[in-house]
KOLNUTI-16900 format. One line per field, with one value per residue: x, y, z of N, C-alpha, C, O, CB in turn; residue number from 1. Coordinates in nm, 4 decimals. Glycine has a CB too. Example, Ala and Ser with C-alpha at 12.3 -4.5 7.8 and 13.67 -1.06 7.14 Angstrom:
n.x [1.3190,1.2850] .
n.y [-0.5690,-0.2250] .
n.z [0.7800,0.7080] .
ca.x [1.2300,1.3670] .
ca.y [-0.4500,-0.1060] .
ca.z [0.7800,0.7140] .
c.x [1.3200,1.2900] .
c.y [-0.3300,0.0030] .
c.z [0.7800,0.7870] .
o.x [1.4236,1.3409] .
o.y [-0.3319,0.1138] .
o.z [0.8465,0.8039] .
cb.x [1.1308,1.4084] .
cb.y [-0.4473,-0.0598] .
cb.z [0.9046,0.5725] .
nr [1,2] .
END
This chain:
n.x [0.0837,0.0326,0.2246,0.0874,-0.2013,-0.2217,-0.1305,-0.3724,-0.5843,-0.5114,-0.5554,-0.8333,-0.9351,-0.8906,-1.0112,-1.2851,-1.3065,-1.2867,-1.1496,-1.1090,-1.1199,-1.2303,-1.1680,-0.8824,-0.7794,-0.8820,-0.7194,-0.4312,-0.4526,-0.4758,-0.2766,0.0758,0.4143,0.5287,0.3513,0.2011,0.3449,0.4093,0.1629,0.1053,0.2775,0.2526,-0.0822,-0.0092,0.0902,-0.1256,-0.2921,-0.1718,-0.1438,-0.4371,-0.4965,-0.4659,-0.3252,-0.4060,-0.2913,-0.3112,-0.2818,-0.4888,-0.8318,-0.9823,-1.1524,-1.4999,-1.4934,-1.2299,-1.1412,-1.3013,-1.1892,-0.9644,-1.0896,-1.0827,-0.8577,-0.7494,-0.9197,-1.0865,-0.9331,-0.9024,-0.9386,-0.7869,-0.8370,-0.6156,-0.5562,-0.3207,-0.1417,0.0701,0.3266,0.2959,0.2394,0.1192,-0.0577,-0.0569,0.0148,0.0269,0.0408,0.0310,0.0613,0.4028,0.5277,0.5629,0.3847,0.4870,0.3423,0.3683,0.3933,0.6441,0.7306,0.8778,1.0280,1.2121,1.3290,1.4697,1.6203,1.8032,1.9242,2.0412,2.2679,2.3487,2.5158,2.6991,2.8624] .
n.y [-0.1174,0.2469,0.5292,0.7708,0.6249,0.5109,0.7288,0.8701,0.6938,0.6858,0.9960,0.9843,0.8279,0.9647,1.1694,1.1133,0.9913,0.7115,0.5242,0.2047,-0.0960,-0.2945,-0.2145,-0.1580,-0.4485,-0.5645,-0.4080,-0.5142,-0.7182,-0.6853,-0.5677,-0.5347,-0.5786,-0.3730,-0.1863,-0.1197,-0.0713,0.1937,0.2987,0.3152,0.5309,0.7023,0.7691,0.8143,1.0611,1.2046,1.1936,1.3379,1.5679,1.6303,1.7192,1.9152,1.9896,2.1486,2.2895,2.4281,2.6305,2.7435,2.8353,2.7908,3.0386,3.0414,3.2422,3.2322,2.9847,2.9473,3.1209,3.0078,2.7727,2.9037,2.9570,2.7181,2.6089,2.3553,2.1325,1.8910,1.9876,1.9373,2.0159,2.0321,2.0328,2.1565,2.2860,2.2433,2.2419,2.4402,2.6680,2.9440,3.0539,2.9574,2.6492,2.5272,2.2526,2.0909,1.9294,1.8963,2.1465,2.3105,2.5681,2.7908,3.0064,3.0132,3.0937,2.9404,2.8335,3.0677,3.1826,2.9026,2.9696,3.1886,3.1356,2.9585,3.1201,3.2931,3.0992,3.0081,3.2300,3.2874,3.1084] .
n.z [0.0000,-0.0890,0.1008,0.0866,0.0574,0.3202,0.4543,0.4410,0.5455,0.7969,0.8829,0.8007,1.0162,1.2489,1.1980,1.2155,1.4194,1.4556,1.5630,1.6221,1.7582,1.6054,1.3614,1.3657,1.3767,1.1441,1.0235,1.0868,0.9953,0.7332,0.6388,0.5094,0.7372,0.7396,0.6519,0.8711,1.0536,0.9371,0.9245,1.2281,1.3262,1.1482,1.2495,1.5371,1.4885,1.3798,1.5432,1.7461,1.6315,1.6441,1.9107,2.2110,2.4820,2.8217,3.0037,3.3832,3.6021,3.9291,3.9255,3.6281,3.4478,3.2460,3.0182,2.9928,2.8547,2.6546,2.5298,2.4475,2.3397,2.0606,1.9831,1.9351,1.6865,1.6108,1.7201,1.9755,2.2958,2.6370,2.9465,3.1938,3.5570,3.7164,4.0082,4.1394,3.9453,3.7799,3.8993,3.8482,3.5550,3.2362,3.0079,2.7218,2.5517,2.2361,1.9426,1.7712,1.9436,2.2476,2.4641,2.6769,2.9249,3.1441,3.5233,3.6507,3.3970,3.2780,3.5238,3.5106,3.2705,3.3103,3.5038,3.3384,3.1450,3.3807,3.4597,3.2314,3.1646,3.3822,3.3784] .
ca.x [0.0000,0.1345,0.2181,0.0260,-0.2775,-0.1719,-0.1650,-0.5563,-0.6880,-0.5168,-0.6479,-0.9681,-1.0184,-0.8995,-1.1342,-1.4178,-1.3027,-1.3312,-1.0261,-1.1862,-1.0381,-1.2428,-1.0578,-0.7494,-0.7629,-0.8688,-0.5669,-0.3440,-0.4660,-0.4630,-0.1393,0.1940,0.4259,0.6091,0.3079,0.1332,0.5146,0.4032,0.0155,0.0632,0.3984,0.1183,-0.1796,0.0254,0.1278,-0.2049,-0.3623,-0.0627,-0.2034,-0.5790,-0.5003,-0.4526,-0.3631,-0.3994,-0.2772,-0.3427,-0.3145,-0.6206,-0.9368,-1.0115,-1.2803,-1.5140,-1.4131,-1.1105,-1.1619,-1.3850,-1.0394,-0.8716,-1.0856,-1.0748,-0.7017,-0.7105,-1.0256,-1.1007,-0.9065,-0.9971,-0.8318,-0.7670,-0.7991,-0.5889,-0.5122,-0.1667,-0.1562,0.2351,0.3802,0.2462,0.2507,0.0319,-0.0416,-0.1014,0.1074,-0.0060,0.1352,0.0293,0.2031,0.5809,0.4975,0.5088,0.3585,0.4829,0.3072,0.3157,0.5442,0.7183,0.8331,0.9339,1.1032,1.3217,1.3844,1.5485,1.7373,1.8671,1.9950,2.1622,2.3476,2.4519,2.6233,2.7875,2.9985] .
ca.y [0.0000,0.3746,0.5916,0.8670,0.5589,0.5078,0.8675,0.9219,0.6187,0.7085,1.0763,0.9642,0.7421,1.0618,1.2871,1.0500,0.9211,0.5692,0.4003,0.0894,-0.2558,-0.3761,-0.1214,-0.2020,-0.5790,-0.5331,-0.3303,-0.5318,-0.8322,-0.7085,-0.4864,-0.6124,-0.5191,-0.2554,-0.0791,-0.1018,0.0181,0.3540,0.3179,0.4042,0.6229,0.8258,0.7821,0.8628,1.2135,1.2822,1.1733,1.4742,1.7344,1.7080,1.7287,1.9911,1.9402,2.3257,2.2849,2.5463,2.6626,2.7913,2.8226,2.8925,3.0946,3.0066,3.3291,3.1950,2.8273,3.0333,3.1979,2.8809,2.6907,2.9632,2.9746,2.6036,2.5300,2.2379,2.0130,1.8463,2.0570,1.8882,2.1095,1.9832,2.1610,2.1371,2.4152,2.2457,2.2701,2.5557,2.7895,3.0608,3.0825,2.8256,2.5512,2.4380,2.1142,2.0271,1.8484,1.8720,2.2289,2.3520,2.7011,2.7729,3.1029,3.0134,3.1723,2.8388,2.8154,3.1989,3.1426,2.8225,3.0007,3.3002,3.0729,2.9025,3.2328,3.3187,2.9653,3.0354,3.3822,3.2880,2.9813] .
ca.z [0.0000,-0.0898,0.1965,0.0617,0.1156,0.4589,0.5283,0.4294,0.5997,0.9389,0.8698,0.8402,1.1297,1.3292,1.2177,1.2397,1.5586,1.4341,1.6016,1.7005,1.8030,1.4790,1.2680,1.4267,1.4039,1.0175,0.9338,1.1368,0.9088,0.6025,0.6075,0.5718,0.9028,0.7111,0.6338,1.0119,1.1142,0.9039,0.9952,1.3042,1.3298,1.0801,1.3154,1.6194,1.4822,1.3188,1.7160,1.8077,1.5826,1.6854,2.0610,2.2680,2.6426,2.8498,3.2150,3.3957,3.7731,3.9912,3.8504,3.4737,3.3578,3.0928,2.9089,2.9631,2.8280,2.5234,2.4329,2.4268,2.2325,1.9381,1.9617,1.8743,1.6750,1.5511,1.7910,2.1199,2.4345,2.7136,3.0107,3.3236,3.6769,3.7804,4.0804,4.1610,3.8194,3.6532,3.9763,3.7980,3.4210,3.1695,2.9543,2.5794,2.4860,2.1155,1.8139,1.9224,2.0117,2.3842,2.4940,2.8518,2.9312,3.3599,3.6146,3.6627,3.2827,3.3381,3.6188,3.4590,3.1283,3.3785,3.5710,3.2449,3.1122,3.4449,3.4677,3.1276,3.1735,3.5195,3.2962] .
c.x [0.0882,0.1261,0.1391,-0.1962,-0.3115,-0.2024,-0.3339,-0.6214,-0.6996,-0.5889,-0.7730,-1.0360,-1.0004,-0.9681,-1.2854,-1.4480,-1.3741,-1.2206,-1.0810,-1.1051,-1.0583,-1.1599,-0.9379,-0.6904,-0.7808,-0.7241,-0.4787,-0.3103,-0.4505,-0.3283,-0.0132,0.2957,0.4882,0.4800,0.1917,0.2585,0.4225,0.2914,0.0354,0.1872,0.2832,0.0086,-0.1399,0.0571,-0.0009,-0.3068,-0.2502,-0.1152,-0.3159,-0.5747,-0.4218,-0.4112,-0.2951,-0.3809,-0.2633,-0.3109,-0.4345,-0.7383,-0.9236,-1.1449,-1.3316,-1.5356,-1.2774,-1.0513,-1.2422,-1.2544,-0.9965,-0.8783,-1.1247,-0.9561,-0.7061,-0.8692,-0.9707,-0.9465,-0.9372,-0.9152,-0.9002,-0.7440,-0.7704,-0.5409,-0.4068,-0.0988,0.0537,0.3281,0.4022,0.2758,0.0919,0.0282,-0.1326,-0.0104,0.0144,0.0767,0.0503,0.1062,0.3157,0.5778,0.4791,0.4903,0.3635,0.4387,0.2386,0.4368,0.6598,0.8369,0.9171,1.0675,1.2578,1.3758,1.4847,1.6928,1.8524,1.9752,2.1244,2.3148,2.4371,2.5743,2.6942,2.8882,3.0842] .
c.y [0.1237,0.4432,0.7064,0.8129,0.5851,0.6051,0.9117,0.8341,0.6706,0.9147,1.1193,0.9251,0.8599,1.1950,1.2922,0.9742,0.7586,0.4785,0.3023,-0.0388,-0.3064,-0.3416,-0.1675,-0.3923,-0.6044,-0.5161,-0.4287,-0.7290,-0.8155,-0.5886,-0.5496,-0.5241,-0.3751,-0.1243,-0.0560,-0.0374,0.2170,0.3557,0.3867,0.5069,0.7477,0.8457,0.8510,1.0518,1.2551,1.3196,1.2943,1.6114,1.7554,1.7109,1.7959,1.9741,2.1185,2.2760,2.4482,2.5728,2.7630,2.7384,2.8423,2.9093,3.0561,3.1190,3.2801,3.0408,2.8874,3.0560,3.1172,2.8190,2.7868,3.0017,2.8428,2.5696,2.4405,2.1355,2.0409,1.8797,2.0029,1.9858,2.0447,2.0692,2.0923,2.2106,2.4177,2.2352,2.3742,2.6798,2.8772,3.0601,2.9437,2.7810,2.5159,2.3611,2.1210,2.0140,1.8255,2.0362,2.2521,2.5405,2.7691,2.9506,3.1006,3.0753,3.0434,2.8281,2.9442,3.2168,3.0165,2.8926,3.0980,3.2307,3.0016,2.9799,3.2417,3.1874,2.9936,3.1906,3.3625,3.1350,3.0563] .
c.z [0.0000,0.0162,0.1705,0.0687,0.2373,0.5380,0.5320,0.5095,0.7655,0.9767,0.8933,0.9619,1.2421,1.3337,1.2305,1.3474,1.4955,1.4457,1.7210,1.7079,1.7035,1.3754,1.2702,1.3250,1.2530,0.9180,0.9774,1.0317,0.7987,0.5430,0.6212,0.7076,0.8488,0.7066,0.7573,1.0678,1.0863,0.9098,1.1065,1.3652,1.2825,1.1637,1.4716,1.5939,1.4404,1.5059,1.7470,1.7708,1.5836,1.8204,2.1131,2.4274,2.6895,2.9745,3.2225,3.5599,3.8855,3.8910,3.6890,3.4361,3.2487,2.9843,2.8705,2.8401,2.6782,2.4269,2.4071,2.3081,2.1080,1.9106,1.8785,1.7947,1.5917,1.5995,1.9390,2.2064,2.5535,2.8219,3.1085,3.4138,3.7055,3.8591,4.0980,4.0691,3.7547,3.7430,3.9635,3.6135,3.3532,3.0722,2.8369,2.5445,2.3491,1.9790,1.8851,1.9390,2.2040,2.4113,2.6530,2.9099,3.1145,3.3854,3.6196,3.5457,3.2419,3.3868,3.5654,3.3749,3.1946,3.4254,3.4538,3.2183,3.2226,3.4661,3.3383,3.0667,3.2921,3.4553,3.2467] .
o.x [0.1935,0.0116,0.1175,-0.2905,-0.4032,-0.2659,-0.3926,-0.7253,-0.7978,-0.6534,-0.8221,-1.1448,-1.0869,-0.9809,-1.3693,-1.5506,-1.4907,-1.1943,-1.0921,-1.0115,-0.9661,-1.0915,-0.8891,-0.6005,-0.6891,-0.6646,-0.4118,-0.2166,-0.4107,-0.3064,0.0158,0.2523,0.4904,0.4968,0.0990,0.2435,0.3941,0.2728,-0.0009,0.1590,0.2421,-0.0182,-0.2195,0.0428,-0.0088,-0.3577,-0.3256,-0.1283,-0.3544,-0.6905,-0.3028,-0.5067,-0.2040,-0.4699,-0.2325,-0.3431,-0.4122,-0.7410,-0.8402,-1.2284,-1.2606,-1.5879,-1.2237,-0.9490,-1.1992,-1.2276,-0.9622,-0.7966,-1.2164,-0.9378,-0.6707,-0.9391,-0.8660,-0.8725,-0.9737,-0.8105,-1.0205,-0.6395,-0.8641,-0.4866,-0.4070,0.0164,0.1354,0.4388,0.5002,0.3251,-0.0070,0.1375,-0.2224,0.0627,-0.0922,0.1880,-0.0407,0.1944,0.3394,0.6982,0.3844,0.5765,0.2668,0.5401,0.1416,0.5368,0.7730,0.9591,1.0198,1.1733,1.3765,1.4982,1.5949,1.8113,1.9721,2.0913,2.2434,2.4342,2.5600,2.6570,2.7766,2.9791,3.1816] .
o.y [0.1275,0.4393,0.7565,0.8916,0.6594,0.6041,0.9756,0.8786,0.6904,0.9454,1.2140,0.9621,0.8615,1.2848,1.3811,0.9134,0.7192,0.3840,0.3114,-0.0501,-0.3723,-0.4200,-0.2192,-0.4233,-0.6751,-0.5641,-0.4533,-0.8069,-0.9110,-0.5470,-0.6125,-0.4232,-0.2766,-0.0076,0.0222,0.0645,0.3089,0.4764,0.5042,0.5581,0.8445,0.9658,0.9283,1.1406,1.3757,1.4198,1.3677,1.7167,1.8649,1.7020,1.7734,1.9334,2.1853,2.2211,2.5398,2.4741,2.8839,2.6440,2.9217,2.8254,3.0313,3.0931,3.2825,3.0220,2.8233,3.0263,3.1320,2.7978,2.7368,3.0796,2.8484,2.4931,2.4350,2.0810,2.1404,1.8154,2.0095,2.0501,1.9787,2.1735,1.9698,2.2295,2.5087,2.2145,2.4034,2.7813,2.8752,3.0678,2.8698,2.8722,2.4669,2.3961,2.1973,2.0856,1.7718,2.0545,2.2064,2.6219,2.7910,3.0155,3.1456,3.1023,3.0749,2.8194,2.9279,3.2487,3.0444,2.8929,3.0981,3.2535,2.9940,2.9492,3.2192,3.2121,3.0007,3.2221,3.4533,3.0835,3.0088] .
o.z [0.0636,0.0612,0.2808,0.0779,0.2725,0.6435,0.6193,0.5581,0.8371,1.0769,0.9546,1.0061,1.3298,1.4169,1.2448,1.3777,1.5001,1.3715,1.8432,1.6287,1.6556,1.3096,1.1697,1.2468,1.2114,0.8215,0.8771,1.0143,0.7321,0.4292,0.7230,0.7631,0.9226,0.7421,0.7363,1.1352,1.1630,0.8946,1.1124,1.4735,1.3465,1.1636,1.5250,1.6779,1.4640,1.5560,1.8109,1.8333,1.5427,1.8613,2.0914,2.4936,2.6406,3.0394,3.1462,3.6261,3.8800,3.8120,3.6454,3.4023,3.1513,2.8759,2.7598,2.7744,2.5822,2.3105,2.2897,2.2184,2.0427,1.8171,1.7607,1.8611,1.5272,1.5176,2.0015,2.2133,2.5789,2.8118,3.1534,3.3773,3.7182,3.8199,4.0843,4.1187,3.6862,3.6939,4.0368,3.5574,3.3936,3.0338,2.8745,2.5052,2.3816,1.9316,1.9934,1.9571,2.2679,2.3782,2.7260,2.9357,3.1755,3.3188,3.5829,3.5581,3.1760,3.3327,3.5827,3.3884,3.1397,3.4013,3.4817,3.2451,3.2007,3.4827,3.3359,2.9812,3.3030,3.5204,3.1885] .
cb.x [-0.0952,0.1176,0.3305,0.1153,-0.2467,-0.0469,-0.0772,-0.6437,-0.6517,-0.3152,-0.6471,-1.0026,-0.9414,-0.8076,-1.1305,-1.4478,-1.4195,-1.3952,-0.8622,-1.3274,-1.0864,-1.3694,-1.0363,-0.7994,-0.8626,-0.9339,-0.4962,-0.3808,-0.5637,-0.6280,-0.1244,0.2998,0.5565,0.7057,0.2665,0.0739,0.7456,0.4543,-0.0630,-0.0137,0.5574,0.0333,-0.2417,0.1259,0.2543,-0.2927,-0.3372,0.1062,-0.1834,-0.7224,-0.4889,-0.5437,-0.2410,-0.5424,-0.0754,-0.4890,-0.1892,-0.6230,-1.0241,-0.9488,-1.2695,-1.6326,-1.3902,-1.0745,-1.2770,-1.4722,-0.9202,-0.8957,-1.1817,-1.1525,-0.5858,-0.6437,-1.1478,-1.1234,-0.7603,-1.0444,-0.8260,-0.6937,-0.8708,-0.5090,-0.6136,-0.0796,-0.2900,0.2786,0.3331,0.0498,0.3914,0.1100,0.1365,-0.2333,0.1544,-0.0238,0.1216,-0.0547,0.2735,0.8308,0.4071,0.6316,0.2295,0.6918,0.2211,0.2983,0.4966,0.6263,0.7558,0.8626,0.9801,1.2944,1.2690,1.4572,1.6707,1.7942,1.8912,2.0961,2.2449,2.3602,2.5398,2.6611,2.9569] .
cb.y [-0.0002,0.4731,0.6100,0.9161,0.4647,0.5009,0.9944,0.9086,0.4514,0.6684,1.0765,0.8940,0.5630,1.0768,1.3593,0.9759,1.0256,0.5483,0.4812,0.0529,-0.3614,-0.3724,0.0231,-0.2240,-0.6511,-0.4253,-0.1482,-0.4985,-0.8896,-0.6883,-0.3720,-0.6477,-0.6270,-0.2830,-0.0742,-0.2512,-0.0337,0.4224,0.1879,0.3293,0.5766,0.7762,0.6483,0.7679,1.2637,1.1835,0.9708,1.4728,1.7853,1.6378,1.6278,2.0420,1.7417,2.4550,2.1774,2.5666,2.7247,2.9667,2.9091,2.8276,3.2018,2.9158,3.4734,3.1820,2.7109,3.2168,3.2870,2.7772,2.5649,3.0597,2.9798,2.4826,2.5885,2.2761,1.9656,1.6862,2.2550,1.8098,2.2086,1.8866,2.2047,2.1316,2.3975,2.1526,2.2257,2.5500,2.8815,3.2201,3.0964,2.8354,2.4223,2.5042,1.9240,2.0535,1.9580,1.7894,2.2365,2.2800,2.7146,2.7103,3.1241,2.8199,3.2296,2.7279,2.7670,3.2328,3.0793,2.7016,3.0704,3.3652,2.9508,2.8778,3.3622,3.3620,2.8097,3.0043,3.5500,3.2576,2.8704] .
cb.z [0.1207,-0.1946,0.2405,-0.1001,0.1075,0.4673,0.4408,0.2657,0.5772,0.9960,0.8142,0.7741,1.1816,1.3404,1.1220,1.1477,1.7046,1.3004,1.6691,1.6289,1.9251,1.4264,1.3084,1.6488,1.5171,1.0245,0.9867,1.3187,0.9101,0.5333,0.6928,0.4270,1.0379,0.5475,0.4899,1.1002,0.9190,0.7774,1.0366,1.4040,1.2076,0.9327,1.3106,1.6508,1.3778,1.1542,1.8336,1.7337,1.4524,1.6403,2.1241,2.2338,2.7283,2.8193,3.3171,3.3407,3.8062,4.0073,3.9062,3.3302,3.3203,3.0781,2.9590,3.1072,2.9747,2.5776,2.4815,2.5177,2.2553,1.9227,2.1139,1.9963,1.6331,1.3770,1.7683,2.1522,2.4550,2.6806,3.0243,3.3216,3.8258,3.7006,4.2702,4.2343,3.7540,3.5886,3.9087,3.8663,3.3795,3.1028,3.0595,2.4597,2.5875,2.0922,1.6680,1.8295,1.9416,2.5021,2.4393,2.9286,2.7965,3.4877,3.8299,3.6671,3.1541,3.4421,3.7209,3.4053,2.9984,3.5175,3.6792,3.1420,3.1152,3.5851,3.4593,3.0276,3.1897,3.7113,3.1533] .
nr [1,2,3,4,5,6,7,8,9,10,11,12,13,14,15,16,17,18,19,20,21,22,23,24,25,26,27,28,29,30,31,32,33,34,35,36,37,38,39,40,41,42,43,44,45,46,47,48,49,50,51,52,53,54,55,56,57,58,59,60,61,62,63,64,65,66,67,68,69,70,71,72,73,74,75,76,77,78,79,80,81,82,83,84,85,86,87,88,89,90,91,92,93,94,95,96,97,98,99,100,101,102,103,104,105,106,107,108,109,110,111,112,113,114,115,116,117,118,119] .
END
């Protein structure tokens, strides 16, 4: 099967949310291993670029959670509290993207700097 195949089927099943055990067990039968190797290498990154995960610390507003999801439309954000991580602010993980917009990731990126001017 062509990888440009490959790429549309796993596509599909992620925008139709149709990754099912039957699906699965299908492909896993009628693909040879090379091309379940790049099934799901492809399905794993396409599952990367519709998901969102937003940690956050305290509460969040649903103005706040509004803004969010029109920053990212059209994928599924994951909102988690993480009060001892994050400090204050909020964290976007998606794709291989990270968005560290808390005091914590602030705070490290500072300390980085100074570590690297006192060498």
């Amino acid at each position: 099967m062509k990888r440009s195949q490959i790429k549309e089927l796993a596509k599909s099943i992620v925008e139709y949310d149709e990754l099912s055990e039957k699906n699965l067990n299908w492909i896993y039968s009628n693909f040879s291993r090379q091309d379940v190797k790049t099934f799901i290498r492809i399905l794993s990154d396409e599952i990367k670029d519709k998901n969102v995960l937003a940690t956050f610390a305290g509460e969040l507003s649903d103005a706040n959670k509004n803004k969010i999801e029109t920053i990212f439309l059209g994928k599924k954000i994951t909102f988690k509290r993480d009060d001892v991580n994050v400090v204050a602010g909020v964290c976007f993980k998606y794709s291989d993207f990270i968005l560290d917009y808390s005091i914590s990731g602030i705070v490290k990126i500072i300390l980085n700097v100074i570590k690297e001017r006192l060498k």
